[in-house]
N, C-alpha and C positions, 0 to 999 in steps of 0.2 A: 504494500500500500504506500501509497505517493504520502512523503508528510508536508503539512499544513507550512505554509510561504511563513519564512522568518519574518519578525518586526520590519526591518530593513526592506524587505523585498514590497509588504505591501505598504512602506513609506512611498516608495514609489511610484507604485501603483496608481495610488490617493495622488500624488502630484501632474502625472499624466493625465489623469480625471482630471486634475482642477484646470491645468493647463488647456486641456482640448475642450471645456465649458467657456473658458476667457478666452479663448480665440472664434469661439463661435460667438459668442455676446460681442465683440469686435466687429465683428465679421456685420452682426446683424445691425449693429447701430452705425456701422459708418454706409453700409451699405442703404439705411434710410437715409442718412444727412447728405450723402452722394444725389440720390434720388428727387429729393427734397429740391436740391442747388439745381440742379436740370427743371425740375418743373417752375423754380421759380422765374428762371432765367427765360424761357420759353415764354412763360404766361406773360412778363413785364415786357419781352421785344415784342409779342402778339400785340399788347394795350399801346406801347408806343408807338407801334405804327399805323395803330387804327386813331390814334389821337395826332398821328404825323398827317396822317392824310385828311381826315376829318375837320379837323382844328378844336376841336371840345369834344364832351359826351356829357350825356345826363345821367341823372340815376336811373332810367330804366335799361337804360343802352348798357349801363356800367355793368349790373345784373346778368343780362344775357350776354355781354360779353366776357364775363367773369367766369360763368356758367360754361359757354363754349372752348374758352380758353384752359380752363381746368382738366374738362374730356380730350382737347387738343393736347397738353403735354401732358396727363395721364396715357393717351394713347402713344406717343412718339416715347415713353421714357419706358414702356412696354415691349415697343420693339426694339430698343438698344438693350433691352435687360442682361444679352451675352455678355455688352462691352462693360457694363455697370459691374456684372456682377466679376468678372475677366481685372476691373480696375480696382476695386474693391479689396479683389484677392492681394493685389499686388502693393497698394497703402497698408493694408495690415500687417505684411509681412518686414516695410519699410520701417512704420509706426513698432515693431516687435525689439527694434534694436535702439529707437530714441524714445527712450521712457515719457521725459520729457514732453515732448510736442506731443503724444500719444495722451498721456492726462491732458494737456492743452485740447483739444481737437475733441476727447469725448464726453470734458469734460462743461466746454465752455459753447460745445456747435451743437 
């Protein structure tokens, strides 16, 4: 019969666990703040240039266009989801080596 993993061995263990939890909780909040910055960036150049060409809007224009603008970069930040998630992978593993800017970034965006 196989015996039971030393203290030591499941210290390990327990740290691999906590380590591959904090890099999915990484993983899952920068991967909304990423998300987040695309939809906002989207919906404010969509408003600006309906306000460029236009020259004002009202509140009911502002509405429906807030409304369309929302399902617009909900939809385009949908189809980039490879690159998001592709970009994502690759600030967290950046973020894994500067402690620093890493609390900055998840703690403060």
């Amino acid at each position: 019969m196989d015996e039971a993993p030393t203290r030591p061995e499941r210290d390990v263990g327990k740290k691999a666990v906590i380590k591959a939890l904090l890099i999915s909780t990484w993983q899952q909040r920068l991967f909304f703040i990423i998300r987040s910055f695309i939809m906002g960036l989207l919906g404010a150049s969509v408003t600006f240039l309906f306000i460029l060409y236009f020259g004002s809007i009202n509140f009911r224009v502002q509405i429906i266009l807030g409304l369309c603008t929302f399902v617009f970069s909900l939809a385009v930040s949908r189809l980039l989801d490879v690159q998001i998630v592709r970009a994502t992978r690759q600030i967290v593993a950046f973020l894994g080596n500067h402690r620093t800017l890493r609390d900055f970034v998840l703690n403060h965006l």
